[in-house]
C-alpha positions as CSV (number, residue, x, y, z in Angstrom):
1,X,3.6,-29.1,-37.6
2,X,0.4,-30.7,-39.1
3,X,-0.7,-33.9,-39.2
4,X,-1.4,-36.1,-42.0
5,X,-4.6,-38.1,-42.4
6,X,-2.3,-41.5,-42.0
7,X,-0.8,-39.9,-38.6
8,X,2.8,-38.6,-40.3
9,X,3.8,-35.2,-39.4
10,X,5.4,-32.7,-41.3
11,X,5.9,-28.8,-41.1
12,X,2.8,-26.6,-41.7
13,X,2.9,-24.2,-44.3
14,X,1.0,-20.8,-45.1
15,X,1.7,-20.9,-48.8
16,X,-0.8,-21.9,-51.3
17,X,-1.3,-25.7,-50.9
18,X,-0.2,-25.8,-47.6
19,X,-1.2,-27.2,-44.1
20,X,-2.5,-25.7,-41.2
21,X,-0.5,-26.3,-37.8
22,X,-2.1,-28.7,-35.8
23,X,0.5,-28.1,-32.8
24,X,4.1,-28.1,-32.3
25,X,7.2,-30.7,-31.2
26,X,9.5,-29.2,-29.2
27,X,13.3,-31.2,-31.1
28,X,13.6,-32.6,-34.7
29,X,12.9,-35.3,-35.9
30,X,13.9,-37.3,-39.0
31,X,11.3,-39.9,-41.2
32,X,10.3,-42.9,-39.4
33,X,11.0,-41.7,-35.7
34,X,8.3,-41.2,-33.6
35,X,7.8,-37.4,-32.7
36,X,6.2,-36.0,-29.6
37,X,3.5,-33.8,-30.8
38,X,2.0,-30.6,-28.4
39,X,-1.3,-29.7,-29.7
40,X,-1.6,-26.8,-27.0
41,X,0.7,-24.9,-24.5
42,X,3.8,-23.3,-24.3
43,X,6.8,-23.7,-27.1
44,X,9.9,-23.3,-25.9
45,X,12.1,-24.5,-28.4
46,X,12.0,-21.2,-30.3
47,X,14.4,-18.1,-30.4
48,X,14.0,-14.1,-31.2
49,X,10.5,-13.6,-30.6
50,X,9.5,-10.6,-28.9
51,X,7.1,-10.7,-25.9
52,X,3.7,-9.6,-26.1
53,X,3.9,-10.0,-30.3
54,X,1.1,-11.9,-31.9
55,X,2.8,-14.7,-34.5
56,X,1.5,-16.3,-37.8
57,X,2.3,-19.6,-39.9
58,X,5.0,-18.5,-42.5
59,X,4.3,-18.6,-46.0
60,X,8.0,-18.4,-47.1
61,X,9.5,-21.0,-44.8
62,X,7.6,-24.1,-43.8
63,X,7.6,-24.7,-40.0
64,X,8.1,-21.1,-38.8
65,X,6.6,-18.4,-36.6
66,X,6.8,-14.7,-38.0
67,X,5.5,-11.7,-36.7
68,X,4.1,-10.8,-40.1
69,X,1.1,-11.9,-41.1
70,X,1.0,-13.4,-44.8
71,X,-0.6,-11.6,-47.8
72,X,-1.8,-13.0,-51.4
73,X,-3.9,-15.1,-53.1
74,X,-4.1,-18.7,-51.7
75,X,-1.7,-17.8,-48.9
76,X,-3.2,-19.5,-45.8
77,X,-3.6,-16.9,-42.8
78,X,-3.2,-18.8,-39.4
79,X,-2.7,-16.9,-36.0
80,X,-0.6,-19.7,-34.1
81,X,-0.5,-17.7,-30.5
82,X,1.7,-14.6,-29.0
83,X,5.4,-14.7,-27.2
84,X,5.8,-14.5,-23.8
85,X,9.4,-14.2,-24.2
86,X,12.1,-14.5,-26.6
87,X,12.0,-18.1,-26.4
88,X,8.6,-19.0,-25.9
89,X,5.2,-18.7,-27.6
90,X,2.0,-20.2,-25.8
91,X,0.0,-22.0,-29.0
92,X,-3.1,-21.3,-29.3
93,X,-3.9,-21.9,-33.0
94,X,-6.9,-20.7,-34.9
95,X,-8.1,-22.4,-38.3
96,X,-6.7,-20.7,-40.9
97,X,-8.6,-18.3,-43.6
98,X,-7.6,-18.8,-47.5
99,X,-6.7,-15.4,-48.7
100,X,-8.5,-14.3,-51.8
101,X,-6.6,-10.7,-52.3
């Protein structure tokens, strides 16, 4: 997720425009509940990773993890940590670079 300048927060995005993450929560949320933000550790609401696999923001779907880093012009390239497990990733997100190829 990222956080917005007035404290809101929304899923971080690798496309053009997008947000970097800023950390994760660990359950949905809907607009106007509070949400539990982790800026660092271990997230282990996630499923299908594979252990020892370094993971990116996604370009194509807001909010997700992929194994593939992204490629293009604009696209935002943001290593967000590796997977210890199938269900668990320990965040450690870097700033993310603007693509220009």
């Amino acid at each position: 997720v990222y956080i917005s300048s007035i404290g809101e927060v929304a899923k971080a995005s690798a496309a053009s425009g997008g947000f970097d993450a800023d950390g994760f929560v660990l359950t949905s949320y809907t607009l106007g509940q509070t949400a539990i933000v982790y800026l660092e550790g271990r997230n282990t609401a996630l499923t299908g990773l594979t252990a020892g696999t370094r993971y990116y923001l996604s370009a194509s779907t807001p909010g997700v993890a992929t194994a593939t880093p992204v490629t293009g012009i604009g696209k935002r390239h943001q290593f967000l940590g590796r997977a210890l497990g199938s269900t668990s990733l320990s965040f450690e997100a870097d700033d993310s670079i603007t693509l220009a190829q």
